[in-house]
C-alpha positions in Angstrom: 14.3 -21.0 -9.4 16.3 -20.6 -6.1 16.1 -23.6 -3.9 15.1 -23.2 -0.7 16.3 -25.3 2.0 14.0 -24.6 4.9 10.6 -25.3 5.3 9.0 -22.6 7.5 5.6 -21.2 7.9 6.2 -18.4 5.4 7.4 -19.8 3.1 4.4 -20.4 1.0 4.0 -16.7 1.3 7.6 -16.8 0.2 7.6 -18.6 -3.0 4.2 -17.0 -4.3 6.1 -13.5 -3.4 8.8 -14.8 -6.1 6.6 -16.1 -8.7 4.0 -12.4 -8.3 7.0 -10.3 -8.2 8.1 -12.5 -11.4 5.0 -11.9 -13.1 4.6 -7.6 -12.5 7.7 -7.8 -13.6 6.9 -9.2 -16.9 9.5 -12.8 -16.9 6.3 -14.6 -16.7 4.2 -13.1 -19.1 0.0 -13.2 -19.5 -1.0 -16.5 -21.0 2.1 -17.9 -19.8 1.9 -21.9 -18.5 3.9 -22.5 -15.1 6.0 -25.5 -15.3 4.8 -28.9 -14.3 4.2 -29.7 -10.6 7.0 -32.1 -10.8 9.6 -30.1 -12.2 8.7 -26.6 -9.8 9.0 -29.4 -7.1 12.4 -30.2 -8.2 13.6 -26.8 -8.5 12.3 -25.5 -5.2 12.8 -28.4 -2.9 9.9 -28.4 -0.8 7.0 -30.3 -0.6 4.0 -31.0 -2.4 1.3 -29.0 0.2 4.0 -26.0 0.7 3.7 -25.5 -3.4 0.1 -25.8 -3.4 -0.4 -23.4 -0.6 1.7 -20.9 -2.7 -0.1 -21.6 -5.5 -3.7 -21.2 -4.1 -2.3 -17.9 -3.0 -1.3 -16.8 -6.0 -4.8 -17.8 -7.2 -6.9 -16.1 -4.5 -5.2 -12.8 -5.1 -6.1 -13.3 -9.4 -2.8 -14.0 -10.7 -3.3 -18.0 -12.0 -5.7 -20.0 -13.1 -5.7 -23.6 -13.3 -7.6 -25.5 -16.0 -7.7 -29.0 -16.4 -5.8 -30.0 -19.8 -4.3 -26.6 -20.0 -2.3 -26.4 -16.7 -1.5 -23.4 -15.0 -1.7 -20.0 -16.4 -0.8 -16.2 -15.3 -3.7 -13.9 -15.4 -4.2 -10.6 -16.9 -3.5 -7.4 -14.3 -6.8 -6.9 -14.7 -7.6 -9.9 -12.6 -5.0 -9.0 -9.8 -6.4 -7.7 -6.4 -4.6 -4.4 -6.8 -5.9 -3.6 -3.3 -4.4 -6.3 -1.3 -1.1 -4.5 0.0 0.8 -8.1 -0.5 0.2 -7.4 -4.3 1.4 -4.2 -3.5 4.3 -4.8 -2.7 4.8 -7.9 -5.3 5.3 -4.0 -7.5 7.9 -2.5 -5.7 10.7 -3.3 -8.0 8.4 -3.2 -11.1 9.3 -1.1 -14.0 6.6 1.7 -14.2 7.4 2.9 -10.6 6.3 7.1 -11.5 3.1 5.4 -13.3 2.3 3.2 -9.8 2.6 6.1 -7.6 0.7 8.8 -9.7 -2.5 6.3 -9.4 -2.0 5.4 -6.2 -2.2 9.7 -5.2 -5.1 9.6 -7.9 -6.6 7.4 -5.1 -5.7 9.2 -2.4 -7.5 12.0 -4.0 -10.4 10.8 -3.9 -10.7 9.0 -0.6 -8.5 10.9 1.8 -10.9 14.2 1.9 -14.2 11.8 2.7 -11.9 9.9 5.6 -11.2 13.6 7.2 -14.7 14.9 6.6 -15.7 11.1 8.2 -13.5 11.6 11.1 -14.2 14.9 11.9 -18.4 13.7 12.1 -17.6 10.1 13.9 -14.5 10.4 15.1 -14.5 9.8 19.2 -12.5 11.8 21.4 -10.2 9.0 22.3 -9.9 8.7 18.5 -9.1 12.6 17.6 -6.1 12.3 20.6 -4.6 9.1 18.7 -4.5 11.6 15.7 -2.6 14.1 17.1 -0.5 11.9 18.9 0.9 10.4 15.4 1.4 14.4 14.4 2.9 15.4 17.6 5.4 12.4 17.3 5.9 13.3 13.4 6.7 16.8 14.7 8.8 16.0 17.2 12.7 17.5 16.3 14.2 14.2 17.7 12.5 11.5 15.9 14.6 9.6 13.1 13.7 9.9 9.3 11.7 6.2 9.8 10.1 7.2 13.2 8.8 10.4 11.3 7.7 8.5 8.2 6.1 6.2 10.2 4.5 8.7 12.2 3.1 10.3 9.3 1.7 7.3 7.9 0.1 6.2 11.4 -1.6 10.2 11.4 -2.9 9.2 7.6 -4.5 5.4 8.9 -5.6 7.2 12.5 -8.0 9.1 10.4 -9.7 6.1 8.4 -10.2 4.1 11.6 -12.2 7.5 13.2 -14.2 7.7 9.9 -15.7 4.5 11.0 -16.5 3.2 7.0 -15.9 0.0 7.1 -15.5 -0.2 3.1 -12.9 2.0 3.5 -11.0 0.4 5.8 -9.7 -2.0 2.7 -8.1 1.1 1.3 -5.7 1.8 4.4 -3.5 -0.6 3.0 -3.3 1.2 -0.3 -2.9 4.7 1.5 0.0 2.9 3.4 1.8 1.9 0.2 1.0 5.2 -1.3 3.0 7.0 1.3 5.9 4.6 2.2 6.4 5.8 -2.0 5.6 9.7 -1.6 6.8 10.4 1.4 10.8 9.9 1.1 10.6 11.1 -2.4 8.6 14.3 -1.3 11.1 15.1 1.7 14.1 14.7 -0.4 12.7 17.3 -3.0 11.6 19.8 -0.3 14.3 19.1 2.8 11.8 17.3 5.3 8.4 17.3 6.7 8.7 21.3 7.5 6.7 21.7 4.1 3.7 20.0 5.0 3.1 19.9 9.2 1.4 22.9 8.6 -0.9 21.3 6.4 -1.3 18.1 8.3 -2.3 20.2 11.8 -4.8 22.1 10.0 -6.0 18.6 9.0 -6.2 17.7 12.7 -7.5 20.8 13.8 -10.8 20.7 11.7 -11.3 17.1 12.8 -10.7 18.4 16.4 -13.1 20.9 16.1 -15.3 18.9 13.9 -15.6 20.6 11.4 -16.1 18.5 8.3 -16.0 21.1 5.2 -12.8 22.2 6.2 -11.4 18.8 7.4 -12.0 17.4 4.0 -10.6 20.5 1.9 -7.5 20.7 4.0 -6.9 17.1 3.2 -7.5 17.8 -0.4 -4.8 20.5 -0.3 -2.4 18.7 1.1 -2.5 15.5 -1.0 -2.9 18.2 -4.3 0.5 20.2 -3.1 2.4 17.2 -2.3 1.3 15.6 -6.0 2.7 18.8 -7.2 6.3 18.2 -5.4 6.1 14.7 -6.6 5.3 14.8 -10.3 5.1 18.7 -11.6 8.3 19.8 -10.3 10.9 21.1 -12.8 
């Protein structure tokens, strides 16, 4: 393990980051005992509460278990909190990268259309105008390829906060992933956002005018069409 000079806030966060990103990789395999206290103390160079922060971290989020006699072991995935957008991102340089993001739209499927239909019954005014801001400024000619992307994840989270669910709110941080994969992928393959503003303003424009059915078909379409640029293109 890389040693680490520095003590800082983060680094618990920091080490556990290592050892997850270690273990969706597959170098630390299921069943697999993490070395003794002593010797990860050794090899790291911090202290004894910064490794047992990272640790409990790792624990909380289901990938250890500690039992006494057996020592530490790495969970089955299973057991991970796949929702918890640091586990997300303990993925990003995991192997099965096409597999990650097909399931992630398989979830966007299925939520996204009840967000817009949500929003477009709940949604306050103040709340529909925070929409459109994040299209206007994805729109907007000038903005640079992160503002836009940015932009069009902000439109996407705008509308779970106006469905006002709060067991969906959880599953913003799995649309956010979701997108940060799609959406450079799907501009490369069709030139930019041209493709889909269309789309996304229809979105806004049912929620605008509160109309649910079509909110939530409109959302359906354009999550379906940009699957189809992402994964059934020749």
């Amino acid at each position: 393990m890389k040693v680490i000079a520095r003590e800082d806030r983060g680094l618990p966060a920091r080490i556990a980051g290592d050892i997850g990103r270690r273990i969706t990789l597959g170098e630390l395999k299921v069943g697999d005992t993490l070395p003794k206290e002593a010797d990860m103390l050794a090899g790291l160079g911090v202290s004894r509460t910064t490794l047992r922060e990272a640790l409990k971290i790792l624990s909380t989020k289901g990938f250890i278990e500690a039992k006494p006699r057996l020592g530490t072991r790495v969970r089955a995935a299973e057991h991970w909190n796949t929702l918890d957008p640091v586990v997300l991102s303990w993925q990003g340089d995991a192997d099965d990268q096409e597999a990650l993001a097909e399931e992630l739209f398989e979830i966007r499927l299925s939520i996204e259309p009840l967000a817009a239909r949500l929003a477009a019954r709940r949604g306050s005014a103040r709340e529909h105008a925070q929409i459109r801001a994040a299209f206007l400024r994805m729109a907007e000619e000038r903005a640079g390829l992160e503002e836009a992307i940015e932009a069009d994840i902000d439109f996407h989270l705008q509308i779970f906060q106006a469905a006002h669910n709060r067991f969906l709110l959880p599953v913003a941080s799995v649309i956010r992933a979701a997108l940060s994969i799609s959406i450079p992928k799907t501009m490369a393959a069709s030139g930019g956002f041209g493709q889909s503003l269309a789309q996304h303003e229809a979105i806004l424009v049912a929620i605008e005018a509160r109309d649910e059915e079509t909110a939530a078909s409109t959302a359906a379409t354009l999550i379906a069409s940009t699957y189809k640029r992402n994964f059934q293109t020749a």
